[in-house]
C-alpha positions, 0 to 999 in steps of 0.5 A: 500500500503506497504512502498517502504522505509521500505526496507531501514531499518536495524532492528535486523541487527548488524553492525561492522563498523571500523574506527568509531571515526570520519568522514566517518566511524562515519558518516555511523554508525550513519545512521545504528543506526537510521535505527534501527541496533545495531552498534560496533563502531571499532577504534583505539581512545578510547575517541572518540568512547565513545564520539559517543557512548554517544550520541548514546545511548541517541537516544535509539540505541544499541551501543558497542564502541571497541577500535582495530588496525585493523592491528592487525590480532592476535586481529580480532577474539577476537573483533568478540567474544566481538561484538558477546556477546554483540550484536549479531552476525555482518551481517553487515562489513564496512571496512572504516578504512584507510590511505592516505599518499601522495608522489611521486612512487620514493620517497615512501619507502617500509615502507610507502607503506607497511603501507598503504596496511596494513590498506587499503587492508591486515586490510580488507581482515582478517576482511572480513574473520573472519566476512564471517565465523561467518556469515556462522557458524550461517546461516545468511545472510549479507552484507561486504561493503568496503568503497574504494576512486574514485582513485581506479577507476582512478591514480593520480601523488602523490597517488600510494600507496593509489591507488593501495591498494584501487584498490586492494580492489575494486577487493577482493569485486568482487572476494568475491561477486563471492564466499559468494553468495552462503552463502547469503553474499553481498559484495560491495564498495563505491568510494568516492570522495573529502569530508569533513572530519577532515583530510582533511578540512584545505587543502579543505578550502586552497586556494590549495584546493579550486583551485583543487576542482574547476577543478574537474567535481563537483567543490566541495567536497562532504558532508558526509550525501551524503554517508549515501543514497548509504550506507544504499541502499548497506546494505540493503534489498533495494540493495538485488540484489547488489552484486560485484558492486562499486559505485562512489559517487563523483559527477562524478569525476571519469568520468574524470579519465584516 
């Protein structure tokens, strides 16, 4: 009788996932390389990717650490060809490098909102692009997942910004699933919710924090191992009919949103 959880394997696969250096991205590269890819580990901090780096490496897998701003679009292509030589051709894109800066509609200026659309939307769409083509020249088959939040699936007062360029993303995912099929190219996102990360952990250990997440359906945040199942089912042969989906991994917190 065959493995049912074979399928959730990434062997021979080759992953570029951004924003590595730390918490969901360093999560989800981790849970690549043990299911058997190799993985480019994209940020914009040299020392901490080659901190991941070193102790992915001492596990056996195949890892390249490549420093980028990923707003830089100039640089895209350039970061492709070196993960290219090195590993292989990516068939595996996770654009979870972002930003959330807070403030009210009316006090958010244009340069906060542009930033924010930059690393959330703009860095994602060019990096989507470039790793579509590659994926097409060379006849493979792959898989873009886009790490999203729960407030593209619901507003917030405080978070119009992040909201919308989270939001816009959820929507490329679906308009690019409807476009790379034909190449064998799948693309989804994940919503998370409330977890724990370095950016957030002092204000989630707050007595703030800790107020707000007892009003939210799950009554605490989520911890980043509870990502790595909906990830590797979306990145693998096990999410093979997946495609142009968003999944909500929040506990349900985004049932309660209007």
């Amino acid at each position: 009788m065959s493995d049912p959880t074979h399928s959730f394997r990434l062997d021979g696969r080759v992953a570029l996932v951004t924003g590595a250096s730390s918490g969901i991205g360093a999560e989800l590269a981790r849970a690549f390389a043990q299911a058997g890819a190799a993985v480019a580990l994209v940020a914009r901090r040299r020392e901490r990717l080659d901190e991941a780096a070193d102790v992915l490496r001492s596990t056996g897998a195949r890892v390249l650490p490549l420093q980028l701003d990923v707003t830089d679009a100039a640089a895209i292509p350039a970061a492709f060809e070196r993960v290219e030589a090195e590993l292989g051709v990516p068939d595996l894109l996770v654009n979870n490098a972002g930003i959330a800066r807070t403030g009210m509609f009316l006090k958010t200026g244009i340069a906060e909102r542009d930033a924010t659309f930059a690393t959330n939307f703009d860095a994602a769409w060019d990096l989507s692009a470039e790793a579509a083509r590659r994926m097409i020249a060379a006849g493979k088959p792959g898989c873009i997942l886009n790490i999203a939040s729960v407030l593209a699936l619901g507003g917030a007062p405080g978070y119009a910004a992040y909201a919308a360029s989270k939001a816009a993303l959820t929507h490329l995912t679906r308009c690019l699933a409807l476009e790379f099929v034909r190449h064998r190219i799948r693309v989804n996102a994940i919503a998370p919710g409330w977890f724990v990360t370095e950016m957030n952990d002092d204000w989630l250990g707050s007595e703030a924090g800790r107020e707000y997440l007892a009003r939210i359906p799950p009554k605490r945040a989520g911890q980043l191992r509870e990502l790595v199942g909906p990830a590797l089912l979306l990145a693998s042969d096990a999410g093979s009919f997946v495609n142009g989906v968003t999944l909500a991994v929040d506990g349900g917190h985004h049932a309660a949103l209007v």
